[in-house]
Structures are given as C-alpha cells and as structure tokens.
N, CA, C and O atoms as a GROMACS GRO file, in nm:
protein
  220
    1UNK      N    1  -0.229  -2.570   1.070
    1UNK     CA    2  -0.119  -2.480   1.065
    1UNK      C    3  -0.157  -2.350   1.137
    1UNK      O    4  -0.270  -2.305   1.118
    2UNK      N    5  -0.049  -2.269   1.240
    2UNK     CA    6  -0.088  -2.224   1.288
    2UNK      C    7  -0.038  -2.075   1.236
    2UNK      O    8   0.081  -2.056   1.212
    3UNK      N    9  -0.138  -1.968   1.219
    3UNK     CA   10  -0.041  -1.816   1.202
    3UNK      C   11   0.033  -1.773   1.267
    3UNK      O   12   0.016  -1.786   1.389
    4UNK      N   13   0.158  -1.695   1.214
    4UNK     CA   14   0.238  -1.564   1.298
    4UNK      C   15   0.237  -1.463   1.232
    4UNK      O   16   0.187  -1.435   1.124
    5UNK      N   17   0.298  -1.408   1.306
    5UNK     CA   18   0.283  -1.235   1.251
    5UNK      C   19   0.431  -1.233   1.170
    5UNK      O   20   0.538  -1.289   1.193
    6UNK      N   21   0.397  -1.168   1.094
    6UNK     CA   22   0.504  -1.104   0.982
    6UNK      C   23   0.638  -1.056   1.015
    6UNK      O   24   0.643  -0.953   1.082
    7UNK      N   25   0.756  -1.116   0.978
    7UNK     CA   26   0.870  -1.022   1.046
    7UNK      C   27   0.872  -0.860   1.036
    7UNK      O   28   0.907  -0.788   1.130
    8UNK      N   29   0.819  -0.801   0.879
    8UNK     CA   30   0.839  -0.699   0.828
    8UNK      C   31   0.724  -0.624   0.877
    8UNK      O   32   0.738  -0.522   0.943
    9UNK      N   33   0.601  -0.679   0.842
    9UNK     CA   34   0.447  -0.568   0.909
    9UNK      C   35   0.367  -0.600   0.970
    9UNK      O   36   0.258  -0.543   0.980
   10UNK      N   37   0.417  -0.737   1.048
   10UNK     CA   38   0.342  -0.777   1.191
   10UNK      C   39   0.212  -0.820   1.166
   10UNK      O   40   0.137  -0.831   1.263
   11UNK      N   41   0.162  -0.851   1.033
   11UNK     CA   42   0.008  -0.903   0.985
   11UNK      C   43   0.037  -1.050   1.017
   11UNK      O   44   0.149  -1.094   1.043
   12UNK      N   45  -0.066  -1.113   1.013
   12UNK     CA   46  -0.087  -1.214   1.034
   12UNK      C   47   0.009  -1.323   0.901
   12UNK      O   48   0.080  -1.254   0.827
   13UNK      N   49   0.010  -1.431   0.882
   13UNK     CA   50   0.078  -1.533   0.773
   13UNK      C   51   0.068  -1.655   0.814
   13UNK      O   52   0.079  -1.709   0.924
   14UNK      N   53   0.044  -1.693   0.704
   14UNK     CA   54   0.084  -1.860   0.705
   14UNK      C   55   0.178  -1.899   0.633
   14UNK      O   56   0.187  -2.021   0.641
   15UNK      N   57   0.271  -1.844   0.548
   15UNK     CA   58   0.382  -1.823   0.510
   15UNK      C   59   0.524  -1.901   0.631
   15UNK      O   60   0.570  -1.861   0.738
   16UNK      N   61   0.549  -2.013   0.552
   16UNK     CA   62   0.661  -2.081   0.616
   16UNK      C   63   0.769  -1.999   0.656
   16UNK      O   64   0.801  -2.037   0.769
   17UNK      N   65   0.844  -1.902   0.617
   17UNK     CA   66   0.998  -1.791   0.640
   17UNK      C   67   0.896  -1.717   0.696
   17UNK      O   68   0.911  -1.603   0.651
   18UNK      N   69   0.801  -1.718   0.768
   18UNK     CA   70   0.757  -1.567   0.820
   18UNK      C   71   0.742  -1.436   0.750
   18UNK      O   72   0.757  -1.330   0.811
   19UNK      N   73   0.711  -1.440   0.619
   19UNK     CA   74   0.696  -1.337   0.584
   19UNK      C   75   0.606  -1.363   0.485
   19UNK      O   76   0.596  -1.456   0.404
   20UNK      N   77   0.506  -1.207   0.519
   20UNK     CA   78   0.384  -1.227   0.403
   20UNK      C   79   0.360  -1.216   0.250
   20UNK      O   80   0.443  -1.152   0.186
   21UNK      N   81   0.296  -1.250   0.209
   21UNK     CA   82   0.314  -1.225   0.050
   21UNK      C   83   0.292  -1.067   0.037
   21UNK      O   84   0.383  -1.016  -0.029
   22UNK      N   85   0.224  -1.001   0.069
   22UNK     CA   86   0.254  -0.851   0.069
   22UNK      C   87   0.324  -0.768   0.088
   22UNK      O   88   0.301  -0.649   0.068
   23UNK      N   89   0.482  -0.842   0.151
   23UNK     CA   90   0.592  -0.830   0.190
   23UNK      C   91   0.664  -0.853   0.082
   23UNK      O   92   0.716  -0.761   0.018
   24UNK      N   93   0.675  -0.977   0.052
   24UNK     CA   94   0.747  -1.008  -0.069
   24UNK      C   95   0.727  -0.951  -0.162
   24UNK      O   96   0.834  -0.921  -0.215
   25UNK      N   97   0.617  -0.905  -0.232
   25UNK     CA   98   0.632  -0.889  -0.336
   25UNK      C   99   0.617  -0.706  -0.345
   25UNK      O  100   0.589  -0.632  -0.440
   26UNK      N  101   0.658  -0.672  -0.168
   26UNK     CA  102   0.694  -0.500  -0.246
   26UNK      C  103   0.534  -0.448  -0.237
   26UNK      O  104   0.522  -0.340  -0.294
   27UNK      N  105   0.431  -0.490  -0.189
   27UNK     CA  106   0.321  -0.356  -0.190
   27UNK      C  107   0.327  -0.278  -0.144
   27UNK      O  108   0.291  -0.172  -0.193
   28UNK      N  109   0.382  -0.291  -0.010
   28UNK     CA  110   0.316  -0.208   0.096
   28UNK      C  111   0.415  -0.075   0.031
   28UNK      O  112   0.362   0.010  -0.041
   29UNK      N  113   0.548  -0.070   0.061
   29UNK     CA  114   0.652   0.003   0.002
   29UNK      C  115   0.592   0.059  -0.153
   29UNK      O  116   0.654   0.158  -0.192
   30UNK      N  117   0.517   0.025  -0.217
   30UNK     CA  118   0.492   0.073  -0.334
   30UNK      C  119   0.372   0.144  -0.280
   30UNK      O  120   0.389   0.266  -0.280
   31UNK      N  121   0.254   0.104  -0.233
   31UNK     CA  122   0.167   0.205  -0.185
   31UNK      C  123   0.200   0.323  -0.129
   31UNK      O  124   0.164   0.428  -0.181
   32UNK      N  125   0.283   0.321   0.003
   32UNK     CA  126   0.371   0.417   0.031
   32UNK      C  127   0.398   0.532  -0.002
   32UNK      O  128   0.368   0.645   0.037
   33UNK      N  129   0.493   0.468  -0.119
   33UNK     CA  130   0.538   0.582  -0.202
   33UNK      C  131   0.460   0.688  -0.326
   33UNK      O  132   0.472   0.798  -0.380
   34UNK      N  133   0.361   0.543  -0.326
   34UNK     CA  134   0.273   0.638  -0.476
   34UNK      C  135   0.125   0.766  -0.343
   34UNK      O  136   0.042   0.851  -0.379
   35UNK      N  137   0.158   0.717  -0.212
   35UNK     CA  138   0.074   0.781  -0.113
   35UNK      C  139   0.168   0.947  -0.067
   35UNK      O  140   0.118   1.046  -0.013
   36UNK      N  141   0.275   0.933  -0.100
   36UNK     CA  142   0.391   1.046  -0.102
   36UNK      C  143   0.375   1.133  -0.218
   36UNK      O  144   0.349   1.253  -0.228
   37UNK      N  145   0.404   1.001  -0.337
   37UNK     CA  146   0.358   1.130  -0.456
   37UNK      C  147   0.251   1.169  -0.484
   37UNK      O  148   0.237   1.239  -0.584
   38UNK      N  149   0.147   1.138  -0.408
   38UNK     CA  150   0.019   1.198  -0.466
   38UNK      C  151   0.031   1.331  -0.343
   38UNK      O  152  -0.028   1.430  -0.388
   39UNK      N  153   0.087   1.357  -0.212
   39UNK     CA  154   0.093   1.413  -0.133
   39UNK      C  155   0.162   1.518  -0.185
   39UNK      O  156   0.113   1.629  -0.169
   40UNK      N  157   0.275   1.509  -0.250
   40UNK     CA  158   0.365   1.572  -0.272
   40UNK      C  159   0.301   1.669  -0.441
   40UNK      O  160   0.348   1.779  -0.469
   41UNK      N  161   0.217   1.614  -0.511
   41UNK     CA  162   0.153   1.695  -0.542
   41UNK      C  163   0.012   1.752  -0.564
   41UNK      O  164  -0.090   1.687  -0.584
   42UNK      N  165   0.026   1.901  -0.556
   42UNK     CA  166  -0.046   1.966  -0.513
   42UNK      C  167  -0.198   1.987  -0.576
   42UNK      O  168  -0.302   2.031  -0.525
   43UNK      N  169  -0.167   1.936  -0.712
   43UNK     CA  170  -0.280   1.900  -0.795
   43UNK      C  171  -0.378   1.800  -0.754
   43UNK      O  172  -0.484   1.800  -0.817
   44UNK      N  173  -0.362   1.711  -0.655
   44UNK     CA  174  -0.413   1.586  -0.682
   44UNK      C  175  -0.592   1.630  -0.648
   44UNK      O  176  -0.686   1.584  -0.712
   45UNK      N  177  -0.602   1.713  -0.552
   45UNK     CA  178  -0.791   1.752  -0.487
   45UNK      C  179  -0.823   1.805  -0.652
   45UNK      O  180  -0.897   1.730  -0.715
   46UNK      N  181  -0.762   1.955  -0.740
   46UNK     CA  182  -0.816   1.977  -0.844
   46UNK      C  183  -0.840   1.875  -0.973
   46UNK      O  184  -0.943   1.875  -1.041
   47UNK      N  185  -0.735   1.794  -0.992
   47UNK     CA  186  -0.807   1.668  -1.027
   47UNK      C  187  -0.876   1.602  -1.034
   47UNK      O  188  -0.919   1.559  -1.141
   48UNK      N  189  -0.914   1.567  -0.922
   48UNK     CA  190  -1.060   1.474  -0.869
   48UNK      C  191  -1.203   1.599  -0.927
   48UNK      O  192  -1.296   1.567  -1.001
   49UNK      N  193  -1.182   1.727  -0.872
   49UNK     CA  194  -1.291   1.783  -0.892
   49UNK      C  195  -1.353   1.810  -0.996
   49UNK      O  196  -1.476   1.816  -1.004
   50UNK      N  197  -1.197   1.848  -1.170
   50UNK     CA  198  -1.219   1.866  -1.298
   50UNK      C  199  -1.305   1.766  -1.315
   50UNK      O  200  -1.421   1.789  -1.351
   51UNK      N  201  -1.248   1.619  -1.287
   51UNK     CA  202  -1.337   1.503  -1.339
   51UNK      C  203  -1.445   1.530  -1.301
   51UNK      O  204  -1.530   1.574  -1.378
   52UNK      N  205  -1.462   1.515  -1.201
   52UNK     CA  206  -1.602   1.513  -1.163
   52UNK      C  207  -1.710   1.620  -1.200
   52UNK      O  208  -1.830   1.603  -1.179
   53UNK      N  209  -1.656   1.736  -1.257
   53UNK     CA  210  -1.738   1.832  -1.293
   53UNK      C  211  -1.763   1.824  -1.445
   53UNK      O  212  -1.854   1.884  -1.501
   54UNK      N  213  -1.667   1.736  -1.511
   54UNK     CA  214  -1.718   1.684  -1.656
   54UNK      C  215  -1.830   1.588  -1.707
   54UNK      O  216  -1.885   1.569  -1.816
   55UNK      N  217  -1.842   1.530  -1.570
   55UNK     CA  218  -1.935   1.435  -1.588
   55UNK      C  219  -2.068   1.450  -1.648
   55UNK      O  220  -2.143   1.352  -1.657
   0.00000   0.00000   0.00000
C-alpha cells in the first residue's frame, strides 16, 4: 500500500479517504488552540519559573 499526503495537513497516510488520523480526530486544531491560550496568557513564563523555584 502506497502513502499520500493528507487532504487537510499534507502529512503523509495510509488512511483509505485520505485523511489522517490526526485529522480526524481534531489534534492538530486542539493543539492550536490550547498554543493561543497559553499565548494569550501572560502568566504562562511566571508559571514555569514559580515551579521551578519550589523545587
């Protein structure tokens, strides 16, 4: 069986309809967005650092 690329993100598949399971089931679009809200707030560097300074 041979691969094609993805209708939606052009990765590779072996997926019969052309489309990848990372497609289907909504990751990429969910990474995305949780990559927005961590952008969107402003806390996220002081976060990382509290932890790490509790250690």
């Amino acid at each position: 069986m041979k691969a094609q690329k993805c209708k939606q993100c052009k990765n590779e598949t072996f997926q019969k309809d052309g489309i990848c399971v990372i497609c289907k089931i909504g990751i990429t679009p969910i990474y995305t967005e949780l990559i927005d809200l961590l952008k969107q707030d402003g806390k996220w560097d002081s976060r990382i650092q509290k932890t790490a300074e509790n250690r």
